[in-house]
N, C-alpha and C positions, 0 to 999 in steps of 0.2 A: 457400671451399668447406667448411672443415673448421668455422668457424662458424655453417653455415648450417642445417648439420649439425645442430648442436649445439644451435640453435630447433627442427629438428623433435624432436629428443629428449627438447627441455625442454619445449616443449607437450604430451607426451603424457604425463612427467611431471607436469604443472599438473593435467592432466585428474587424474591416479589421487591429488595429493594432497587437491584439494578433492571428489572423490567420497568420499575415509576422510573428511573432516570431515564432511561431510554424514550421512555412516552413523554418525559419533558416537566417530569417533578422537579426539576433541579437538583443543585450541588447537594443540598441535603438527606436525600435518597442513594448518593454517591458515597457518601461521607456514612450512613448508616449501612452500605451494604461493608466497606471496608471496616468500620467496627466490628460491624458484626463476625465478619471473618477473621480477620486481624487478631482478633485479641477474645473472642469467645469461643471461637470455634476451633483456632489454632491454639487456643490455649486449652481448651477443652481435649483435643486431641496428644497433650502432650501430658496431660493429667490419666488421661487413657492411659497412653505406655507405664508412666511412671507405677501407678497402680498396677496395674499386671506385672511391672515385675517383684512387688509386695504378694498379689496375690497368688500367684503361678511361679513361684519362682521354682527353677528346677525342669517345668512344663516350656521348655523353651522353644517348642511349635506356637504354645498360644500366645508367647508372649510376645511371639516374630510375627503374629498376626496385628497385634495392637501397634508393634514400629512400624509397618508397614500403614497403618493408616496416619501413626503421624509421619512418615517418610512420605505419602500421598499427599499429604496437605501441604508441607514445606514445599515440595517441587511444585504444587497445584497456582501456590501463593507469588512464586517467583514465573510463573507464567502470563501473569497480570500485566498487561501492559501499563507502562507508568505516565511516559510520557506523549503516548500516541508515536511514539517509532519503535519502527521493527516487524517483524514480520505476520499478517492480519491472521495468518494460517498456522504459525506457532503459538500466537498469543489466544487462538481460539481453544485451544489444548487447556485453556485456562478452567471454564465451564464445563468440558469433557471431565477433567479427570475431579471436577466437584461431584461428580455422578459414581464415580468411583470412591469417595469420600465418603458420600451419601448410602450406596449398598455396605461399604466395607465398616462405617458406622451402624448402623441397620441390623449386619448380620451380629458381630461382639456385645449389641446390646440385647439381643433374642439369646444368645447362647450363654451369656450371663444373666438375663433370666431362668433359662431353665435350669443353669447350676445354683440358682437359689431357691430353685419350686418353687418361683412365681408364674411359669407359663409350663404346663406339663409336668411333667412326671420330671423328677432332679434326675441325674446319675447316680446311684448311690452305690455306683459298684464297689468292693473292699481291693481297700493297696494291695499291692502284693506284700507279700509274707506270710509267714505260718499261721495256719490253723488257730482258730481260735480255742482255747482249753477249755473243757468242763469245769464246773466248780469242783470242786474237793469237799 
């Protein structure tokens, strides 16, 4: 939860550092928007999976949701234009699918909220299997 957290933080970070570069902050507003992704938030997202499949193992719906955000972030990452060639309309897919990052971050960190009862009511339904016995 607490890294998941920590992608929606750092996407919105990403956003306000490559808008200063754009406005004409310089290289160093360049340079912190790719840390930022690079290596907190792609790391963050890979720290995601790996944890799901510790927590959820067996729950292999939830745990295809957590590869899916870092499988969103790898493809999101190599969408980045590197050296100014290539296509301005594929490379724009970059930012799009940060938005996709951003909800599919979003949503894992609300839903591992409520399965800790910090936001709402847990789930506290019983596994399957038998009946619980009276005492004797």
């Amino acid at each position: 939860m607490i890294f998941a957290w920590i992608i929606v933080i750092g996407v919105f970070l990403q956003v306000y550092f490559i808008a200063s570069f754009f406005s004409g902050a310089g290289e160093g507003a360049l340079d912190a928007h790719s840390f930022t992704g690079g290596l907190v938030v792609h790391g963050s997202e890979l720290i995601v999976f790996l944890s799901s499949l510790a927590a959820f193992w067996g729950l292999w719906r939830w745990v295809g949701w957590s590869f899916l955000l870092f499988a969103f972030g790898t493809v999101q990452i190599f969408l980045a234009p590197d050296d100014g060639e290539g296509s301005g309309w594929v490379h724009g897919l970059h930012g799009l699918f940060a938005l996709f990052v951003l909800v599919l971050a979003a949503y894992l960190a609300q839903r591992d909220m409520r399965l800790l009862g910090l936001r709402g009511e847990a789930d506290m339904t019983p596994a399957p299997g038998p009946p619980p016995q009276p005492p004797a």
